[in-house]
N, C-alpha and C positions, 0 to 999 in steps of 0.2 A: 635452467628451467626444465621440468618435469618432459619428459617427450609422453605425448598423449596418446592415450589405450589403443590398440590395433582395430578394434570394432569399432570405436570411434570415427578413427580417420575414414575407414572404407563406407559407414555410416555416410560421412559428409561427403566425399566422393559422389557417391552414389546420387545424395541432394543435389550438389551442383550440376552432374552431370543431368535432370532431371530438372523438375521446377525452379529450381536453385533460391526458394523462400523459406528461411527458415522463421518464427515467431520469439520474439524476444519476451520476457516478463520482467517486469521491474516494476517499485512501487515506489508514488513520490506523495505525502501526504495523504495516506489512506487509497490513493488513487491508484487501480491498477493501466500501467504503462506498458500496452505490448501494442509493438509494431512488429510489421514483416521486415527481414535484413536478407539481403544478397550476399553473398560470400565469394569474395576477390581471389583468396590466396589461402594455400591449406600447406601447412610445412608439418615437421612432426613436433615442432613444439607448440606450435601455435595456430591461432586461423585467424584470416583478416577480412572483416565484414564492412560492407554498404548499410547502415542503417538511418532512422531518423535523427535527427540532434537531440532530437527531445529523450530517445531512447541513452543517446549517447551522454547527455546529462545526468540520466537517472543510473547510468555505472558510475561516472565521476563522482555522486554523491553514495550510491550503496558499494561499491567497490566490490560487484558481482552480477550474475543475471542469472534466468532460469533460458536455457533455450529448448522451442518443441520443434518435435516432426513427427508426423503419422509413420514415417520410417525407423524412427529410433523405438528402442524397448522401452528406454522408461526417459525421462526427461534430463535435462545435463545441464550443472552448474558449471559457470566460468567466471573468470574472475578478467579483471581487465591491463592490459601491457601496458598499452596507447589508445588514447582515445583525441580525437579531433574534429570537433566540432562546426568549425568550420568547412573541410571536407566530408563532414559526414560518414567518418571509416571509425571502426573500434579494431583493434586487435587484442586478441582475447586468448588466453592460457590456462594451465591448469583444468581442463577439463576434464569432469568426472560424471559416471552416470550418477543422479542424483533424485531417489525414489521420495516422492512429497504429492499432497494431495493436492497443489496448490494450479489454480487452472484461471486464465485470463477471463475466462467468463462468472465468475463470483459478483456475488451482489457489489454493487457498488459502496465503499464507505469511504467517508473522508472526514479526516480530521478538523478540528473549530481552530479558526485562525487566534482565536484566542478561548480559554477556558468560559465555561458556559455554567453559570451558578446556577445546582440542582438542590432539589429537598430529597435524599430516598427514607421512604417511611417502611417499616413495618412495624408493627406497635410502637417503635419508637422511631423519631426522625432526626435525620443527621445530615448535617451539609455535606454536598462532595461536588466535584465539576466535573461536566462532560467535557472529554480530550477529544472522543471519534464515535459519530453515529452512522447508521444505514436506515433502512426504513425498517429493519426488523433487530437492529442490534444498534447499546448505545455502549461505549467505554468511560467511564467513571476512575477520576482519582480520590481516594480517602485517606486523611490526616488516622496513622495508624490508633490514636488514644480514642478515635470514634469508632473504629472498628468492634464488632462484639458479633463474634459467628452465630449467636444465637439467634440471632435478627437476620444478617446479611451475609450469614457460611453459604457454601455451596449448594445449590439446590431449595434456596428460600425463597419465596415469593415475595415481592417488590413491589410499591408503586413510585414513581419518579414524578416530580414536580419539574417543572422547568419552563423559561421563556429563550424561542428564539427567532431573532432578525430574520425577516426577510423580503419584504419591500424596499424596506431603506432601512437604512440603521436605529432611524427611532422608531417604529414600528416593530413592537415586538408583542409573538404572539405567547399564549401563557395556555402550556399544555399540560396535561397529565397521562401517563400510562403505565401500565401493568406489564411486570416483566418475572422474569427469575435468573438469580444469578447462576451462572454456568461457570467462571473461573474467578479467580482472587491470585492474585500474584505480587510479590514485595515489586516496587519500582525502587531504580537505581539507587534516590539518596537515602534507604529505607525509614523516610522520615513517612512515605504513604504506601498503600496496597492502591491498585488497579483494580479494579471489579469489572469484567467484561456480564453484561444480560442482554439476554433473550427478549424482546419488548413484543408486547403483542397490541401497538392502539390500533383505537377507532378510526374509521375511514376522516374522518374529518382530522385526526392529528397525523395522519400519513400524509394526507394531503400536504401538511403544511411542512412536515418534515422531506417531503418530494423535493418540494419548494427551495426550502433551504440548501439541500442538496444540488441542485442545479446552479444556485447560484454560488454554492464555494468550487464548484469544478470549475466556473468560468474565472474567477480566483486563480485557483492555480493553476487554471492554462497559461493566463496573464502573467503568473509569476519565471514560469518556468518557460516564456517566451521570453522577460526581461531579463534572466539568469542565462539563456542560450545568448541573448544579442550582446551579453555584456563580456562574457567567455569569449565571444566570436572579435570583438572589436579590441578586446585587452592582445589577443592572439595576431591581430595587424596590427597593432600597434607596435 
């Protein structure tokens, strides 16, 4: 294993010996996942943290993390050795400074537990689903033979149709808004583009997309509670 950057290790020294709280970032479902972690053990290849399970989940499934400190320069990716859930310790390697814009305070966005049938029009209309919205951003998958830049390239203005759950599942509400597309990116099987826009609704369609919002975080708290209890008990078993 890598033996880790001289600045680094004195970096972390310097935490422990200090508040000794570092901030993890991880993302589960659109959701960003940062906790505070203590830090146990600092060798030169490695360092072994105190953190939440829920954090410790979110390495077993990204198979990395961002970690901050007011004392470091710029922010630091690590990747994970061991992780244990049930004690709640990570040991973490390969760390590197790693400069990204990327900050646990961002809007919230979270992914649709399952695809969510849109209409986007611009003179002309085309099915696409929403995968991940915010209150101010939705992500859209599109079957690439519907694609036509001339409508929905970069920088085109959009309106989106769409209905989404959220009282109960039959309850669904039936919104429209006005957005402009900001990226277009092939997805993996390149059978669709991604369309990421900028949505700008009315107070009464935030409203309801607040809504929805709240209730898929409580979603995947629940999920990522069943997925720690079930790591924890396969692990005594």
């Amino acid at each position: 294993m890598k033996v880790i950057e001289k600045d680094i290790l004195e970096k972390f020294h310097i935490i422990r010996n200090s508040d000794n709280e570092m901030r993890f970032l991880n993302m589960y479902q659109g959701l960003p996942i940062s906790h505070v972690g203590k830090i146990i053990d600092i060798h030169e290849e490695e360092v072994r943290f105190h953190v939440s399970k829920y954090q410790g989940l979110c390495l077993q499934l990204e198979l990395s993390t961002i970690l901050m400190h007011d004392v470091l320069q710029n922010k630091i990716q690590a990747k994970p050795v061991i992780v244990d859930l049930r004690m709640e310790e990570v040991t973490l390697g390969s760390l590197k400074y790693y400069p990204t814009t990327i900050d646990s305070r961002q809007q919230i966005r979270v992914e649709t537990n399952k695809p969510i049938k849109a209409i986007l029009e611009n003179y002309s209309e085309v099915d696409a689903k929403i995968t991940e919205i915010s209150k101010t951003g939705i992500g859209l998958s599109m079957n690439r033979r519907d694609y036509n830049a001339k409508f929905f390239g970069k920088g085109k203005p959009v309106k989106i149709h769409f209905k989404l759950p959220v009282d109960n599942k039959s309850t669904q509400h039936t919104l429209v808004t006005e957005g402009i597309v900001r990226n277009i990116k092939p997805m993996n099987n390149d059978f669709y583009f991604r369309l990421g826009i900028e949505s700008f609704p009315r107070p009464s369609v935030e409203q309801v997309i607040e809504k929805y919002i709240m209730v898929r975080q409580e979603e995947i708290f629940f999920e990522m509670n069943r997925l720690c209890d079930l790591n924890i008990s396969s692990i005594i078993g």
